[in-house]
PyMOL CGO cylinders between C-alpha atoms (Angstrom):
from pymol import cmd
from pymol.cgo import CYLINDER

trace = [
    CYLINDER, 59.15, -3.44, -11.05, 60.36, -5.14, -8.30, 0.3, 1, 1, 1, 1, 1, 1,
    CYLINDER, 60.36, -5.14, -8.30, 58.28, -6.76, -4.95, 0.3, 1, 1, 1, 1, 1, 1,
    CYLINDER, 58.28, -6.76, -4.95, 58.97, -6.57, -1.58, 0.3, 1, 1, 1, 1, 1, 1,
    CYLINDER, 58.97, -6.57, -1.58, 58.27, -9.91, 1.01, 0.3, 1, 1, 1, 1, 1, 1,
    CYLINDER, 58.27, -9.91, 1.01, 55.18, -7.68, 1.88, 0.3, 1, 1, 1, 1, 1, 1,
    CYLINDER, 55.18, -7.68, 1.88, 53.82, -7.70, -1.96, 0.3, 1, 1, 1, 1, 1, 1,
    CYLINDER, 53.82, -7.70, -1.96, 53.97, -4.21, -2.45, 0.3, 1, 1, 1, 1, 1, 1,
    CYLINDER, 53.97, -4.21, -2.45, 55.62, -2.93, -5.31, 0.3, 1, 1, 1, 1, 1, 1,
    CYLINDER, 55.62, -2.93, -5.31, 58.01, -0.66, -5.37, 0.3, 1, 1, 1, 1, 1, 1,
    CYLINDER, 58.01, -0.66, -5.37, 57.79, 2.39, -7.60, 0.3, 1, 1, 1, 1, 1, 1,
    CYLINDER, 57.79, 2.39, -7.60, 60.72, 4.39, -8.82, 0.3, 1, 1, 1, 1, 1, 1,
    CYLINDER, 60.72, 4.39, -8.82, 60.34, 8.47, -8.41, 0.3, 1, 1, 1, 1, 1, 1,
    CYLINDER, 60.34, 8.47, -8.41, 62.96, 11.53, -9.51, 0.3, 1, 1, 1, 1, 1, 1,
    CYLINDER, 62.96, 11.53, -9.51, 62.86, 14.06, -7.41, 0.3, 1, 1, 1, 1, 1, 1,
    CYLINDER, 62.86, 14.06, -7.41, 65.72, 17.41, -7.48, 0.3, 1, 1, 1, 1, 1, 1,
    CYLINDER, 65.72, 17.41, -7.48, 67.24, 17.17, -3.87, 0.3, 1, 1, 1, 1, 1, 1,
    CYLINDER, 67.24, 17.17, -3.87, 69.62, 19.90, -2.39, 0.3, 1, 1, 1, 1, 1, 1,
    CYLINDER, 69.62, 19.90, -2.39, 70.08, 20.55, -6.38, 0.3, 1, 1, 1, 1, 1, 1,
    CYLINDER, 70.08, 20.55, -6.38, 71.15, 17.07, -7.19, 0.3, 1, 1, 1, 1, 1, 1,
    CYLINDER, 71.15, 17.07, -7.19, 68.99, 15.05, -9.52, 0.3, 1, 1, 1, 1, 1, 1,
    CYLINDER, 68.99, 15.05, -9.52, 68.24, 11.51, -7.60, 0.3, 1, 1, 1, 1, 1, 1,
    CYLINDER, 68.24, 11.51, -7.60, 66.12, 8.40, -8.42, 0.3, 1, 1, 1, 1, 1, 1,
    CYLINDER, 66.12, 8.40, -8.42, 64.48, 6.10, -5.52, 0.3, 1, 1, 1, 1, 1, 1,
    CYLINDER, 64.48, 6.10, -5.52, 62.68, 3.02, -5.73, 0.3, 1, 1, 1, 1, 1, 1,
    CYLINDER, 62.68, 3.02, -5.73, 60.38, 3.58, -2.55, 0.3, 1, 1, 1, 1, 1, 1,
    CYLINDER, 60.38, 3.58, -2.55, 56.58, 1.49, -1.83, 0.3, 1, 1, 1, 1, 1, 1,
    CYLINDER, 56.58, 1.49, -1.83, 54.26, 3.51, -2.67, 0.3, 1, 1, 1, 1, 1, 1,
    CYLINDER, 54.26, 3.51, -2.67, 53.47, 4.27, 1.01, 0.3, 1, 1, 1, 1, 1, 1,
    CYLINDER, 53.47, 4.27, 1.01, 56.98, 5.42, 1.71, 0.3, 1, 1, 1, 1, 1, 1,
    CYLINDER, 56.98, 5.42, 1.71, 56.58, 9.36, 3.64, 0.3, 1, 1, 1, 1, 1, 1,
    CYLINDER, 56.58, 9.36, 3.64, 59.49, 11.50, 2.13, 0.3, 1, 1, 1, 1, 1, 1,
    CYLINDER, 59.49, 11.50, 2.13, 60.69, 11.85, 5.87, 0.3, 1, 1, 1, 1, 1, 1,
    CYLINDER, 60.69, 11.85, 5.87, 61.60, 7.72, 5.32, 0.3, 1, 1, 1, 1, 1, 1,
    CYLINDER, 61.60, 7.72, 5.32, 62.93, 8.60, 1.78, 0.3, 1, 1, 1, 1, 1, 1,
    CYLINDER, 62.93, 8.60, 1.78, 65.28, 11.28, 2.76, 0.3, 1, 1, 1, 1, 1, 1,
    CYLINDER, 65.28, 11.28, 2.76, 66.70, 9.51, 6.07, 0.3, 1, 1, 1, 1, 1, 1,
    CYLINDER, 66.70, 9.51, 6.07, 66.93, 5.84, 4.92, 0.3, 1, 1, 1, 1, 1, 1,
    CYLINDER, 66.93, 5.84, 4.92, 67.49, 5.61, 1.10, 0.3, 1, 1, 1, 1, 1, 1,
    CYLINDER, 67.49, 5.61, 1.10, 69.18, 9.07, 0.58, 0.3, 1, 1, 1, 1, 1, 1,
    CYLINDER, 69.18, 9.07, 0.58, 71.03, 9.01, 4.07, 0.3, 1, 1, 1, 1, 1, 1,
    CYLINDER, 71.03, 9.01, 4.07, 70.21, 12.98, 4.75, 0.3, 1, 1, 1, 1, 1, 1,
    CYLINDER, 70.21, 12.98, 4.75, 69.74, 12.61, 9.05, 0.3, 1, 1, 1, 1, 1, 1,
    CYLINDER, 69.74, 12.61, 9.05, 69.42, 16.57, 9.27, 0.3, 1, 1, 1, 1, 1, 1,
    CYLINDER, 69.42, 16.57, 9.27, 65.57, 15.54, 8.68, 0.3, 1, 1, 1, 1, 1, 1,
    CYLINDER, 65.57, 15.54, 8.68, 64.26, 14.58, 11.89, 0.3, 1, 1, 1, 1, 1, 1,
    CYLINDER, 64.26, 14.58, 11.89, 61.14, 11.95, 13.08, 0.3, 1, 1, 1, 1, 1, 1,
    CYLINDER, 61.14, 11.95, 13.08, 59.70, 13.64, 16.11, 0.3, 1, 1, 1, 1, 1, 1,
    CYLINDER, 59.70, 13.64, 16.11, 56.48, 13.11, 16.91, 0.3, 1, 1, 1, 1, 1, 1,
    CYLINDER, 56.48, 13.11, 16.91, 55.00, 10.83, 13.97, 0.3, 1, 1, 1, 1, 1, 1,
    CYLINDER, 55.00, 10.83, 13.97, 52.00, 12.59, 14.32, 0.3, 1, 1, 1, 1, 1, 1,
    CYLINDER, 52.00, 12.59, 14.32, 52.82, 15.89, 11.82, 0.3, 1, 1, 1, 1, 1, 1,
    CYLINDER, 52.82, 15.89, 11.82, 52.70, 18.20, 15.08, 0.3, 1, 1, 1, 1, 1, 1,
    CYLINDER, 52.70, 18.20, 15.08, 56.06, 19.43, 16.21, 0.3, 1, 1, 1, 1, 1, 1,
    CYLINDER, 56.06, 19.43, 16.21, 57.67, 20.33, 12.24, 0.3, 1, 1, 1, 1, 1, 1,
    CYLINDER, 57.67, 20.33, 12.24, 61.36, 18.24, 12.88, 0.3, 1, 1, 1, 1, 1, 1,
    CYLINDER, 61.36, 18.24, 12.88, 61.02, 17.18, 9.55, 0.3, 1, 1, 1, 1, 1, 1,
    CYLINDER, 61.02, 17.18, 9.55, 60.00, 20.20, 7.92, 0.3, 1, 1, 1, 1, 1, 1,
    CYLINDER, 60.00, 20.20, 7.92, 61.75, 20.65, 4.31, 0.3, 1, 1, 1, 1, 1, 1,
    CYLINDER, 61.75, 20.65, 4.31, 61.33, 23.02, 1.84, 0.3, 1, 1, 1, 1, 1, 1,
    CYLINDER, 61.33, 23.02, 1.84, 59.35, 21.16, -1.58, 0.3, 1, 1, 1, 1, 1, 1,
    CYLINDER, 59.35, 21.16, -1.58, 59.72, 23.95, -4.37, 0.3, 1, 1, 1, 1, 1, 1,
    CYLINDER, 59.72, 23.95, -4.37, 60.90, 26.75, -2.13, 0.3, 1, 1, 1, 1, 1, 1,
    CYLINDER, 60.90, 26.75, -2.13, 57.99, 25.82, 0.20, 0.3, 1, 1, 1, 1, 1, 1,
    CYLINDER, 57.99, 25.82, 0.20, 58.32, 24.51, 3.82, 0.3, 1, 1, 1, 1, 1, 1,
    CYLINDER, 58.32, 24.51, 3.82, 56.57, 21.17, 4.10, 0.3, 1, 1, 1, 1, 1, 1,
    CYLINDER, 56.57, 21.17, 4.10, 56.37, 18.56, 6.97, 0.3, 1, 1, 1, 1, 1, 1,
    CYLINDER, 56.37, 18.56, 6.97, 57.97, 15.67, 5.34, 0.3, 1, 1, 1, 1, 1, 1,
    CYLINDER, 57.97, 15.67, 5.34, 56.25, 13.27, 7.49, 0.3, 1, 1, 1, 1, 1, 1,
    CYLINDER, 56.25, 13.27, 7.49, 52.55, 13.95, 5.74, 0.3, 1, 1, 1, 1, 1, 1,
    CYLINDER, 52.55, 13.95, 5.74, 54.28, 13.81, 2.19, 0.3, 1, 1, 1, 1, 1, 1,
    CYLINDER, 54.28, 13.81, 2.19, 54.24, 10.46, 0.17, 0.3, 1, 1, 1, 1, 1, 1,
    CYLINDER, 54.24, 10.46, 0.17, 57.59, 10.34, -1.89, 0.3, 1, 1, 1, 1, 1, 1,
    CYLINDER, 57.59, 10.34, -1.89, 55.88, 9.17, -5.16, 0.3, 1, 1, 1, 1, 1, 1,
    CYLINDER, 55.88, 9.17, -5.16, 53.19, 12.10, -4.91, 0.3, 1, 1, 1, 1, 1, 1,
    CYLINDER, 53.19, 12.10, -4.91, 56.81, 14.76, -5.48, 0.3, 1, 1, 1, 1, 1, 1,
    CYLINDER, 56.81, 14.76, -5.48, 58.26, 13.28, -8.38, 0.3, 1, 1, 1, 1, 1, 1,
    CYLINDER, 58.26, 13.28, -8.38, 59.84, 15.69, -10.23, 0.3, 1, 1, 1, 1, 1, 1,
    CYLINDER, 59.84, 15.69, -10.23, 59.49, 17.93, -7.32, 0.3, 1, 1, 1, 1, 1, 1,
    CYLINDER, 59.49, 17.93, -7.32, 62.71, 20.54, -5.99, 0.3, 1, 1, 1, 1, 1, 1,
    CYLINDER, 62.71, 20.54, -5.99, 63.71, 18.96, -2.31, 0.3, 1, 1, 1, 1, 1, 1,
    CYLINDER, 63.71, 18.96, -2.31, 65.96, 21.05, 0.43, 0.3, 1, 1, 1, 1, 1, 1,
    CYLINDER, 65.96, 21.05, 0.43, 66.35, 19.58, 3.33, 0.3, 1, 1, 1, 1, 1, 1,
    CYLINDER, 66.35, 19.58, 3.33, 69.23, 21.38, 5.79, 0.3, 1, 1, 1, 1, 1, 1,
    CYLINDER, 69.23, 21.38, 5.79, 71.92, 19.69, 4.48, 0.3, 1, 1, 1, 1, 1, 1,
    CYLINDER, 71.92, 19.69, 4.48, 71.34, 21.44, 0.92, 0.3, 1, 1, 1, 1, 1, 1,
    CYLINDER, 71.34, 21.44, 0.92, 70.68, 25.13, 2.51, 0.3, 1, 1, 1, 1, 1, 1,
    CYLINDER, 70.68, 25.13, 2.51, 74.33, 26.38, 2.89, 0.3, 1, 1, 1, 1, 1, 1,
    CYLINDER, 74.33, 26.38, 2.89, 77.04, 26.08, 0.43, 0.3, 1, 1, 1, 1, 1, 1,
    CYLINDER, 77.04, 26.08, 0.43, 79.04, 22.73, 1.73, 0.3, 1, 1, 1, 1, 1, 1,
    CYLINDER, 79.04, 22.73, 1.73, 81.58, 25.22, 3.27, 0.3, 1, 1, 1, 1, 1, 1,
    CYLINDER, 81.58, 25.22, 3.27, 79.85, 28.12, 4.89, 0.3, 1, 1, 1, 1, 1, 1,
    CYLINDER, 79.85, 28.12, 4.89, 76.76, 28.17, 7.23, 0.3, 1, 1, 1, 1, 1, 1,
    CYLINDER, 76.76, 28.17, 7.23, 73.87, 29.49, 5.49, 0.3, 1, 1, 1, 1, 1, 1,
    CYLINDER, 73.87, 29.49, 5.49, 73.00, 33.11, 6.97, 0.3, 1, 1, 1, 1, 1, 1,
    CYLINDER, 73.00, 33.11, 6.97, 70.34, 31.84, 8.88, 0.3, 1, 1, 1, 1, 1, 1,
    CYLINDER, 70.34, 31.84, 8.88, 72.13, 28.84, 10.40, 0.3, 1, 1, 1, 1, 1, 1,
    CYLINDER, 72.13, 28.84, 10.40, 74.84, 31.70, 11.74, 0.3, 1, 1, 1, 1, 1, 1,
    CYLINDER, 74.84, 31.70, 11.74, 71.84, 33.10, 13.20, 0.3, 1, 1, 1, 1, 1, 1,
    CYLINDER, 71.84, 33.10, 13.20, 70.45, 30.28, 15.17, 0.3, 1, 1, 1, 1, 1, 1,
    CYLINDER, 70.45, 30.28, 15.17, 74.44, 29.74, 16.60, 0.3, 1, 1, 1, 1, 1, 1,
    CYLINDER, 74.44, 29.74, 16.60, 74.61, 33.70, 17.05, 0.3, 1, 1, 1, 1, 1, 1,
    CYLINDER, 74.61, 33.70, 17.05, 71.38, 34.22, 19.01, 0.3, 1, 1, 1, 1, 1, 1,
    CYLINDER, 71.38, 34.22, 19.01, 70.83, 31.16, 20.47, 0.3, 1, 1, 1, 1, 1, 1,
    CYLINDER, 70.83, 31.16, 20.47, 68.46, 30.02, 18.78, 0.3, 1, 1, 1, 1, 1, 1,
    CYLINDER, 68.46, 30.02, 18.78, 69.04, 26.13, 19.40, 0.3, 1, 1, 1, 1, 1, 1,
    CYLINDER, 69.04, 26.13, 19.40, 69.92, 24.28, 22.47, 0.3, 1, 1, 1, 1, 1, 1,
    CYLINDER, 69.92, 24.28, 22.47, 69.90, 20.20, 21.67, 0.3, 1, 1, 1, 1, 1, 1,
    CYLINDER, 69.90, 20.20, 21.67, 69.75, 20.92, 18.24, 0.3, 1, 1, 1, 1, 1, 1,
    CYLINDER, 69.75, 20.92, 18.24, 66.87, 18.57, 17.19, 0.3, 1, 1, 1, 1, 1, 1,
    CYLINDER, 66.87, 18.57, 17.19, 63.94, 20.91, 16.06, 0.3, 1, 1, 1, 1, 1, 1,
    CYLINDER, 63.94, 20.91, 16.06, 66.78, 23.38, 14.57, 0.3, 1, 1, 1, 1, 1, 1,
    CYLINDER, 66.78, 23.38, 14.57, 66.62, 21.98, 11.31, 0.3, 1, 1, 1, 1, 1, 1,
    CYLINDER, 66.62, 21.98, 11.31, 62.88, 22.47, 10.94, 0.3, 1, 1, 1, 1, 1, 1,
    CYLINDER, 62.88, 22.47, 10.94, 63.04, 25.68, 12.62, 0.3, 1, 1, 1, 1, 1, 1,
    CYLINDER, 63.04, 25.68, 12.62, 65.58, 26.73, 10.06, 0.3, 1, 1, 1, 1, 1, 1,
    CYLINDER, 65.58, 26.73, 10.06, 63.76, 25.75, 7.44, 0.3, 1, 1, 1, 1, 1, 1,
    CYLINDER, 63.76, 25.75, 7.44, 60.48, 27.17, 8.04, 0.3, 1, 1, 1, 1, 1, 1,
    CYLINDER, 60.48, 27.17, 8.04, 62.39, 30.46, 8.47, 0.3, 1, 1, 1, 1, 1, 1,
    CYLINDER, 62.39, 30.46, 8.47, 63.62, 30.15, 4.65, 0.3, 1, 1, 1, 1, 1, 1,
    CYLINDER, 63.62, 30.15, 4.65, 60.28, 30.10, 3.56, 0.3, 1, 1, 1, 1, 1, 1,
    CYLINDER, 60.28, 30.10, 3.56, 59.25, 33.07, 5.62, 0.3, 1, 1, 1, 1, 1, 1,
    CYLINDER, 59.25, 33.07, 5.62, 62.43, 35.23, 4.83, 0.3, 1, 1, 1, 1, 1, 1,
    CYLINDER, 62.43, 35.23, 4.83, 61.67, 34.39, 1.12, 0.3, 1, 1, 1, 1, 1, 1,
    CYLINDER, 61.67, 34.39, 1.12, 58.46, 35.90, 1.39, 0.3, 1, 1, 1, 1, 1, 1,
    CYLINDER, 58.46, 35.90, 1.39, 58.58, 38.17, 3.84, 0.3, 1, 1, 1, 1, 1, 1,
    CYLINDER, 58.58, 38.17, 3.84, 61.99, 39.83, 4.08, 0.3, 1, 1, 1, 1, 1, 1,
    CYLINDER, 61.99, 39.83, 4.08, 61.00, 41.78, 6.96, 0.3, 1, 1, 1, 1, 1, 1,
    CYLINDER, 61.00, 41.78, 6.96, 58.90, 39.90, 9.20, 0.3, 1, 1, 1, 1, 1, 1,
    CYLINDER, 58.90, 39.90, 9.20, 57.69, 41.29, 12.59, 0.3, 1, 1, 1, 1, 1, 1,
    CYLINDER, 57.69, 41.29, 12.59, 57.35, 39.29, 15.44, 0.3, 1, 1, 1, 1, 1, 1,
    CYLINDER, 57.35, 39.29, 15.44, 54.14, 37.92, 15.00, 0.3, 1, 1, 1, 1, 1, 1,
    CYLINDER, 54.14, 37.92, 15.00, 54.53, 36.65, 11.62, 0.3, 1, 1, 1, 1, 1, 1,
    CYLINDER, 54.53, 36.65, 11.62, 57.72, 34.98, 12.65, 0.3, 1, 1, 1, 1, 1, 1,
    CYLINDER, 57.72, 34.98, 12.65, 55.46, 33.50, 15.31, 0.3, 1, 1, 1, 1, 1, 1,
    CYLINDER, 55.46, 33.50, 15.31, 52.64, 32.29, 12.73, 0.3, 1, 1, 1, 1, 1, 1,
    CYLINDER, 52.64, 32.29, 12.73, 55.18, 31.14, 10.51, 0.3, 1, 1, 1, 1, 1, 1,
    CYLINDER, 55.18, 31.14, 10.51, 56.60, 29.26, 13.43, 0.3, 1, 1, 1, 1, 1, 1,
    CYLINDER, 56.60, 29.26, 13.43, 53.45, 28.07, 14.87, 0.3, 1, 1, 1, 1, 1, 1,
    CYLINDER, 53.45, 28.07, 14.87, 53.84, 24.62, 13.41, 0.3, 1, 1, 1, 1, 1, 1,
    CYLINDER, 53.84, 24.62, 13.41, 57.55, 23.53, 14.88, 0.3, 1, 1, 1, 1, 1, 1,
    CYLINDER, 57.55, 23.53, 14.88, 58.09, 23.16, 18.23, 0.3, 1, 1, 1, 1, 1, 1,
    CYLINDER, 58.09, 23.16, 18.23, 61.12, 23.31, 20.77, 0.3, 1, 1, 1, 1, 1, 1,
    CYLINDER, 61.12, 23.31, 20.77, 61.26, 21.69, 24.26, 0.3, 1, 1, 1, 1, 1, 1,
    CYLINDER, 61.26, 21.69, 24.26, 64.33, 23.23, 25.40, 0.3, 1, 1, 1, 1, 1, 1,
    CYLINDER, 64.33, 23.23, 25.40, 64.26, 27.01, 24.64, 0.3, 1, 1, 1, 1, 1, 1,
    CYLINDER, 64.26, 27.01, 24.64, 61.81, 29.54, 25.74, 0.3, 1, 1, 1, 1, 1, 1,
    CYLINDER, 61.81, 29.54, 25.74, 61.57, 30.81, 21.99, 0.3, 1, 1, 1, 1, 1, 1,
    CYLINDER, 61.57, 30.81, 21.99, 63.05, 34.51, 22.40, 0.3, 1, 1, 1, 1, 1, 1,
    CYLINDER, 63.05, 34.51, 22.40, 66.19, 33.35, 21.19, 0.3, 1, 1, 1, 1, 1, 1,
    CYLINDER, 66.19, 33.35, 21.19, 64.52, 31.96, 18.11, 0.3, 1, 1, 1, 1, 1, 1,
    CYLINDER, 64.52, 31.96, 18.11, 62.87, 34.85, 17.14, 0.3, 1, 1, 1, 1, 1, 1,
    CYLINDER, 62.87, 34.85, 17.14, 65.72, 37.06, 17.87, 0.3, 1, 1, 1, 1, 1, 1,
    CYLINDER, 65.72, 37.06, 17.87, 67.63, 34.74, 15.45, 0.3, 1, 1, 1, 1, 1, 1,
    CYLINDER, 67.63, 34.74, 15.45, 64.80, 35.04, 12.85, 0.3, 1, 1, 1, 1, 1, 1,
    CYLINDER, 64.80, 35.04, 12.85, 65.07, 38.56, 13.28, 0.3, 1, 1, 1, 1, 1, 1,
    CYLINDER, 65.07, 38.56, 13.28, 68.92, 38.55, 12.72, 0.3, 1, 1, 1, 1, 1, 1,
    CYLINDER, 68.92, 38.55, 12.72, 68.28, 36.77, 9.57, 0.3, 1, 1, 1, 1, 1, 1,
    CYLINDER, 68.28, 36.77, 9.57, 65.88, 38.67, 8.26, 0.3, 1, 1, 1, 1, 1, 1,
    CYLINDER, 65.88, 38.67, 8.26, 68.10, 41.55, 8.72, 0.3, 1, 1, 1, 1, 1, 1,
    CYLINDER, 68.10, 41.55, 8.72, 71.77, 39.79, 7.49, 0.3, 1, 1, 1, 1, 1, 1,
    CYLINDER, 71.77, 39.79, 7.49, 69.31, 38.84, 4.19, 0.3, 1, 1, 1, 1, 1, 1,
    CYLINDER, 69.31, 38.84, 4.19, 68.38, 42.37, 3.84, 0.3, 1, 1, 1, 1, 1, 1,
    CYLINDER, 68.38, 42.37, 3.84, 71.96, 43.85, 3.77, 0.3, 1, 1, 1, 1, 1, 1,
    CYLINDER, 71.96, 43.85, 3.77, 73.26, 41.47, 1.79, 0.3, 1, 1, 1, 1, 1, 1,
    CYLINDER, 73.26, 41.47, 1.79, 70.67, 41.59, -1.03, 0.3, 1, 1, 1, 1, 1, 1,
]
cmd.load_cgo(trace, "trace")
């Protein structure tokens, strides 16, 4: 194990992310917001608010969508990370990402991620989701810019592009 200047030691954790096995040597303290941006380079995962309220840095953990900023790295070993970067295919935009651009679902972009996000999880258990679920399973992200109907018509378009495709 190696130290830090600060005496902490530094503990190495496996996690699965965006289906690519990856090993970190993070403090012990390090949030998996920190882990993803700085030692894995994956930006899509936002810092907003540093306070867990406005779901920037929402990711899914096993399918799941998870603030990243009240997870500690070391507590996910193991664990199955996408972050936006790992939701489409490399070449094509996931179905719901064509949905945000269709429907206008983003303006500056920077809650998008986390918006997109916490619609995977609610599309993967709830294929068709009326408004109000897509508004409880939105509850925890916020955007400054939009007034929200183009979000949920987005989710909406989603919901139905995953339908006809399945």
């Amino acid at each position: 194990m190696r130290f830090m200047d600060d005496g902490i030691g530094l503990v190495q954790v496996g996690l699965r992310v965006n289906g690519e096995e990856t090993r970190l040597d993070v403090e012990p303290r390090t949030l998996l917001v920190h882990a993803l941006r700085d030692d894995l380079g994956l930006t899509g995962t936002k810092i907003g608010c540093d306070t867990s309220q406005c779901g920037a840095c929402t990711v899914l953990v096993e399918g799941r969508a998870f603030k990243s900023c009240t997870l500690l790295a070391v507590r996910l070993a193991g664990a199955e990370v996408t972050t936006i970067e790992g939701l489409g295919d490399g070449r094509l935009l996931h179905p719901i990402q064509e949905a945000f651009a269709e429907h206008h679902g983003l303006q500056c972009g920077f809650c998008t991620p986390g918006m997109i996000l916490a619609t995977a999880d609610l599309l993967d258990r709830d294929p068709d989701p009326d408004n109000e679920a897509i508004r409880r399973a939105l509850a925890g992200n916020l955007c400054r810019c939009t007034g929200y109907q183009g979000i949920l018509a987005s989710v909406r378009a989603a919901a139905e592009a995953s339908r006809t495709r399945s």
